[in-house]
DSSP file (Angstrom, degrees, kcal/mol; ACC not computed):
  #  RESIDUE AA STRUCTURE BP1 BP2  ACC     N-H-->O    O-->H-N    N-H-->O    O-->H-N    TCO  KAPPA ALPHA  PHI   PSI    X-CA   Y-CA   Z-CA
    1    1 A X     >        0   0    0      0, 0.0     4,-1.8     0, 0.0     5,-0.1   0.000 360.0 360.0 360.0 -30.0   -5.3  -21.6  -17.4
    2    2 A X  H >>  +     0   0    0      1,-0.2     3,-1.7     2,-0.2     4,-0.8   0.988 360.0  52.1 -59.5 -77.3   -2.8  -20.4  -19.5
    3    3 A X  H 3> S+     0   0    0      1,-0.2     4,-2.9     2,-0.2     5,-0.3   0.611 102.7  62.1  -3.8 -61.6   -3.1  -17.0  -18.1
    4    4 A X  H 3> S+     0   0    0      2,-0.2     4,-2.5     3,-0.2     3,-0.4   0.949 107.6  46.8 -10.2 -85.0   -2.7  -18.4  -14.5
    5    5 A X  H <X S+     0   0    0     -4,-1.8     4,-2.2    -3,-1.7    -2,-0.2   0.812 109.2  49.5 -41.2 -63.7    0.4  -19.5  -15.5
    6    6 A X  H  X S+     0   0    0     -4,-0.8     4,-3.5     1,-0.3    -1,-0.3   0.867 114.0  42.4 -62.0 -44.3    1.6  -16.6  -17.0
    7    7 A X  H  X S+     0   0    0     -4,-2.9     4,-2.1    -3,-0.4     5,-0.4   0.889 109.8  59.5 -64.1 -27.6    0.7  -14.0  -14.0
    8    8 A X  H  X S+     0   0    0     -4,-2.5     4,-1.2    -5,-0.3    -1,-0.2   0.842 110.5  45.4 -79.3  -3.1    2.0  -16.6  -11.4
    9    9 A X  H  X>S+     0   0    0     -4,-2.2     4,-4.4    -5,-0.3     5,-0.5   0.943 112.3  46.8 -52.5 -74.2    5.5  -16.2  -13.4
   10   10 A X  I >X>S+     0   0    0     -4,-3.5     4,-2.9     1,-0.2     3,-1.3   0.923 116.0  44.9 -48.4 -62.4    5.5  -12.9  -13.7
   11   11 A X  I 3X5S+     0   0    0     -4,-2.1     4,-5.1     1,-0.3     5,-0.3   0.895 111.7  57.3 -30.9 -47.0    4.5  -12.6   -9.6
   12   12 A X  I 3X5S+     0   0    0     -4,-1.2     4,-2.2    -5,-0.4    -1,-0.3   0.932 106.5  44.6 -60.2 -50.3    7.0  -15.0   -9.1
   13   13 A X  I <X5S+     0   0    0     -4,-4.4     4,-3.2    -3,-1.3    -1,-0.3   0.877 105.6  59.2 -63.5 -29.1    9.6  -12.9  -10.7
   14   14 A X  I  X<S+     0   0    0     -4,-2.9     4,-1.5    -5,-0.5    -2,-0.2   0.912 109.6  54.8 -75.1 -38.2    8.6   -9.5   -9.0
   15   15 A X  H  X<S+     0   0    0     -4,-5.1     4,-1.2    -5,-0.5    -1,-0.3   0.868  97.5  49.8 -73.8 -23.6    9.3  -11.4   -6.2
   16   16 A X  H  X S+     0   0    0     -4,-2.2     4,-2.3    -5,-0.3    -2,-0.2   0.739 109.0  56.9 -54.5 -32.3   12.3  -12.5   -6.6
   17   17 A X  H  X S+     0   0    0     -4,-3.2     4,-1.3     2,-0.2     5,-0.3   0.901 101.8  57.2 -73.2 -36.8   13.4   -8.6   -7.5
   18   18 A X  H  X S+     0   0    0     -4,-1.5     4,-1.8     1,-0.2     5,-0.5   0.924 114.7  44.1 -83.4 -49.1   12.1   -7.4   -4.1
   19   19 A X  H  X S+     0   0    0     -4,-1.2     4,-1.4     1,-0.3    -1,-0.2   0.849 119.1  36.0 -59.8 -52.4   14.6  -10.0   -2.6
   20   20 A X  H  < S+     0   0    0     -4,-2.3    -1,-0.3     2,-0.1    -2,-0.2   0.566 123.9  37.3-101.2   9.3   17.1   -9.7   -4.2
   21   21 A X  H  < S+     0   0    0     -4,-1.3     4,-0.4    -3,-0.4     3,-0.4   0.852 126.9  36.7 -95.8 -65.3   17.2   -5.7   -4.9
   22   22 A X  H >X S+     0   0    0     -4,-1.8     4,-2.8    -5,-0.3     3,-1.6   0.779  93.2  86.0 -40.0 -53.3   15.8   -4.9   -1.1
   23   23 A X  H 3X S+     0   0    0     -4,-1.4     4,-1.2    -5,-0.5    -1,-0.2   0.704  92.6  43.1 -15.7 -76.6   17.3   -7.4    0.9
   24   24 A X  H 3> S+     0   0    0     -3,-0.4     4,-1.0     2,-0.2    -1,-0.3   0.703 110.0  54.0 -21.7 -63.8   20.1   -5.7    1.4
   25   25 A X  H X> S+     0   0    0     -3,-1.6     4,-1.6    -4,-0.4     3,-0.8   0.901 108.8  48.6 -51.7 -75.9   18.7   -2.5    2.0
   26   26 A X  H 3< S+     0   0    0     -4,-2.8    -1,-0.2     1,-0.2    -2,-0.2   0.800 104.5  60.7 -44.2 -39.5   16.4   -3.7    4.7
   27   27 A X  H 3< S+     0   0    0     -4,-1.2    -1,-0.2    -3,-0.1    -2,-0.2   0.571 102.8  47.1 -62.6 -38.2   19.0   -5.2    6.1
   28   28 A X  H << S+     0   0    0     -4,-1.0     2,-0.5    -3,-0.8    -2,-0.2   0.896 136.2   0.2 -65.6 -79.7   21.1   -1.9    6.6
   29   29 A X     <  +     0   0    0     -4,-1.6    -1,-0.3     1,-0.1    -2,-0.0  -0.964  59.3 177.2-124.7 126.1   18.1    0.1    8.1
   30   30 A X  S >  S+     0   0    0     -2,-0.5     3,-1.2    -3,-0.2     4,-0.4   0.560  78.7  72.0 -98.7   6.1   14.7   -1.6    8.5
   31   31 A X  T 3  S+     0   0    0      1,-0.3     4,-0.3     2,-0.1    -1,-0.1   0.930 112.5  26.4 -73.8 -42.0   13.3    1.5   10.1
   32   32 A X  T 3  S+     0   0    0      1,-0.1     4,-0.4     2,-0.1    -1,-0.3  -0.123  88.2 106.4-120.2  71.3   13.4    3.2    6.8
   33   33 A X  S X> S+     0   0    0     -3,-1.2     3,-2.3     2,-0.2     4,-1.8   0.895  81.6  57.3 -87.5 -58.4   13.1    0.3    4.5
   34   34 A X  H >> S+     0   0    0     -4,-0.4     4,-2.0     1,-0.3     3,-1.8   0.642 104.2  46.5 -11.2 -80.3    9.7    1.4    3.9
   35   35 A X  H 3> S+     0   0    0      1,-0.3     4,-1.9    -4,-0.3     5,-0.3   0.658 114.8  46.3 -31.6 -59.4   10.5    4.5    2.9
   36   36 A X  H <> S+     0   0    0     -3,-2.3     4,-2.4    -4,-0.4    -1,-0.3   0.882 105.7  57.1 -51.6 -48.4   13.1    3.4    0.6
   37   37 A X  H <X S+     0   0    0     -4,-1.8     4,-0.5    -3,-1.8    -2,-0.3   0.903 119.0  41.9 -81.9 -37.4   11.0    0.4   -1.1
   38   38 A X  H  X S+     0   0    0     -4,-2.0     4,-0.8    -5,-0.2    -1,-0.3   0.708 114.0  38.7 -56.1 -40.5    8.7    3.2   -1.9
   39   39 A X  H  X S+     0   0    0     -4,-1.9     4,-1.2    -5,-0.3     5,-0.3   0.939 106.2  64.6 -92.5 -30.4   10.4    6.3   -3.0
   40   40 A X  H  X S+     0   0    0     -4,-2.4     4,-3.3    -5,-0.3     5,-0.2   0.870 101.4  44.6 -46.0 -57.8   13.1    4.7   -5.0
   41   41 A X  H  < S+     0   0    0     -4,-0.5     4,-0.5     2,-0.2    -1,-0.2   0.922 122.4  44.4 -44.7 -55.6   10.8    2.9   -8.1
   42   42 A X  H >X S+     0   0    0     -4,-0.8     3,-5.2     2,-0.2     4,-1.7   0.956 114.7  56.1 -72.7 -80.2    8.7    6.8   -8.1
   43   43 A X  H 3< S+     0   0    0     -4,-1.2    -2,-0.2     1,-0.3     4,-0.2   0.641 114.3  32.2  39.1 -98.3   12.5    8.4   -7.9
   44   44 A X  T 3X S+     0   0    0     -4,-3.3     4,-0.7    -5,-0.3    -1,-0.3   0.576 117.1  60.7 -69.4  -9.0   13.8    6.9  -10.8
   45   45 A X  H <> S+     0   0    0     -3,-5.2     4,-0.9    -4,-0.5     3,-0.4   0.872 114.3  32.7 -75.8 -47.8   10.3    7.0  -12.5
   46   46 A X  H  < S+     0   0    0     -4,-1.7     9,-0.3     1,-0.3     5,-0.2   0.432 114.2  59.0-102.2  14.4   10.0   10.8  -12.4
   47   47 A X  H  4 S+     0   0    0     -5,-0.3    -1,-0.3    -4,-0.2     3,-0.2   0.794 106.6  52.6-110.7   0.9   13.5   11.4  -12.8
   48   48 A X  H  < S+     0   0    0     -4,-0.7    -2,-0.2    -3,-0.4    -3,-0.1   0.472 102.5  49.0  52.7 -78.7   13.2    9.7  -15.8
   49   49 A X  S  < S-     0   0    0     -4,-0.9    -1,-0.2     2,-0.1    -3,-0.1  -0.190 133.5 -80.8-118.7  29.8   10.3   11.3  -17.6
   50   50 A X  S    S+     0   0    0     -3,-0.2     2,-1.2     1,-0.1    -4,-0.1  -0.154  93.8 126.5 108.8 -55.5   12.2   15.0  -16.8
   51   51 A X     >  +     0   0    0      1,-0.2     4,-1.4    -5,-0.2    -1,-0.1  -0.332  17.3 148.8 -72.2  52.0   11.0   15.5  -13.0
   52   52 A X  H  >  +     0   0    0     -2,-1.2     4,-1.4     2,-0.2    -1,-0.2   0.646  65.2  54.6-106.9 -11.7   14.5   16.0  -11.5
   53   53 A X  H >> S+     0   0    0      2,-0.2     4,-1.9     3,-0.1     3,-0.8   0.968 114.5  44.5 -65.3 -65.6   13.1   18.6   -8.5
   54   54 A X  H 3> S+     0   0    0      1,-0.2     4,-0.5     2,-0.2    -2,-0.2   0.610 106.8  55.9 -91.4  12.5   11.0   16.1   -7.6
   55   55 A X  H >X S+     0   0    0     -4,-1.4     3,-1.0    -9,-0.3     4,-0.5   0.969 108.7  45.4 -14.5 -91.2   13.2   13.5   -7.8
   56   56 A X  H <X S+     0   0    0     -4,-1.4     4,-2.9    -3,-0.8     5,-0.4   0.956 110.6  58.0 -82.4 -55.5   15.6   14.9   -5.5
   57   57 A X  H 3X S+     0   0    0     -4,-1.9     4,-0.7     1,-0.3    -1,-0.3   0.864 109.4  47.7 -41.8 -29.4   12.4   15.9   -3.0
   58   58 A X  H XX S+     0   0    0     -3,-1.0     4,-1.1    -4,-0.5     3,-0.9   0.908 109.2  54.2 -83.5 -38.8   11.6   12.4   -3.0
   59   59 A X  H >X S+     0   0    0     -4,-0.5     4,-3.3     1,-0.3     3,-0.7   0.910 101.7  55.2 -46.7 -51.8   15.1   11.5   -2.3
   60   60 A X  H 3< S+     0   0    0     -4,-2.9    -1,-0.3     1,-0.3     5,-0.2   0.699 111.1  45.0 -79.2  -4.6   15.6   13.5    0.5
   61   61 A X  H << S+     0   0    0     -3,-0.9    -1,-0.3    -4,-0.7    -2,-0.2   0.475 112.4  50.8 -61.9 -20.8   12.7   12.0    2.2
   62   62 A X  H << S+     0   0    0     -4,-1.1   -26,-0.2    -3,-0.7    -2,-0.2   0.903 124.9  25.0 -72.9 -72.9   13.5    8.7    1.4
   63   63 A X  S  X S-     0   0    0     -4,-3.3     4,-0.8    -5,-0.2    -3,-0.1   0.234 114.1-131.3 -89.3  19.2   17.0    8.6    2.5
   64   64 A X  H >>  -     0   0    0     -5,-0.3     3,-1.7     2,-0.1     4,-0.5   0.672  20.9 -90.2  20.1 167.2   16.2   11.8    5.3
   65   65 A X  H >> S+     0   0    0      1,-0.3     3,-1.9    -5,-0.2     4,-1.7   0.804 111.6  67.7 -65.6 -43.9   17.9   14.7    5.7
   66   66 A X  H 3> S+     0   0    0      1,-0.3     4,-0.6     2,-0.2    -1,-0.3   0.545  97.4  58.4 -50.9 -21.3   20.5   13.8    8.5
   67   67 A X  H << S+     0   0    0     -3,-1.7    -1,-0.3    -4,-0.8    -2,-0.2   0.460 101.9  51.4 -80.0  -3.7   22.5   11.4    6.1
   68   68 A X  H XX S+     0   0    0     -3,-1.9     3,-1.1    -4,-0.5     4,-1.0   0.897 107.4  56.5-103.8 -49.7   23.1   13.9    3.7
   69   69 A X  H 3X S+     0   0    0     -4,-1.7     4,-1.2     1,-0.3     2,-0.6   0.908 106.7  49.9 -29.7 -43.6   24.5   16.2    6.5
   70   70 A X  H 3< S+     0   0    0     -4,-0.6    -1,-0.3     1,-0.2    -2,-0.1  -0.154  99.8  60.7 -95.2  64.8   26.9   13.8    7.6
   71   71 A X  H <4 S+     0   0    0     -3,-1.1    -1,-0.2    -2,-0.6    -2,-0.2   0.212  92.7  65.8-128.4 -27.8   28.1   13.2    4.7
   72   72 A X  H  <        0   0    0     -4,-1.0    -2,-0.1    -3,-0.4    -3,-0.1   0.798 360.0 360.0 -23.5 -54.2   29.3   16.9    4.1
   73   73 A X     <        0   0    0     -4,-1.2    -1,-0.2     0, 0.0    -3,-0.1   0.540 360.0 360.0 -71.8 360.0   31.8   16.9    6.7
């Protein structure tokens, strides 16, 4: 029982981070929230542990290529 407890905490909290980290985010574009809610966590994982090419390859799929153009100019 204890156990119970303790994973419906933790769940409880990991949901609360999706809310209140995402929200936002979704809220801005939901087309590529996906995209986002996915590459970001791997991102920051594998830039992290060294991985900083593929990092940035994941970035630029995540956040696609056309925002980083306009952002040039």
């Amino acid at each position: 029982m204890t156990e119970f407890i303790i994973i419906l905490i933790i769940v409880i909290l990991f949901v609360g981070f999706l809310y209140w980290a995402y929200l936002p985010d979704y809220r801005r574009n939901p087309k590529e929230f996906w995209r986002t809610l996915i590459g970001m966590p791997i991102g920051m994982l594998l830039g992290g542990i060294g991985f900083r090419d593929l990092n940035e390859q994941i970035r630029k799929w995540a956040v696609g290529e056309k925002n980083e153009k306009e952002t040039e100019k």
